[in-house]
C-alpha angles and dihedrals in degrees: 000000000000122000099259090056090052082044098060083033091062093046088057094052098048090044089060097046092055081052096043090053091056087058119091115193119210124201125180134191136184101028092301097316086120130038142173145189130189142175135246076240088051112247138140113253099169 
């Protein structure tokens, strides 16, 4: 793999952790009873 190639690897990389980190997963148990929310940088939001 030449340079330019890690290169363009790393800029993909970099590109889809800013996305990740916009995203917000929620999870829920008991109907409801429990809930959480957490970040693409993976922290707790509720």
């Amino acid at each position: 793999m030449s340079r330019f190639d890690q290169a363009k690897m790393l800029l993909q990389v970099k590109k889809i952790q800013k996305e990740l980190q916009k995203m917000v997963i929620t999870v829920e148990q008991g109907d409801g009873a429990v809930r959480v929310e957490i970040t693409g940088e993976q922290k707790l939001k509720k």
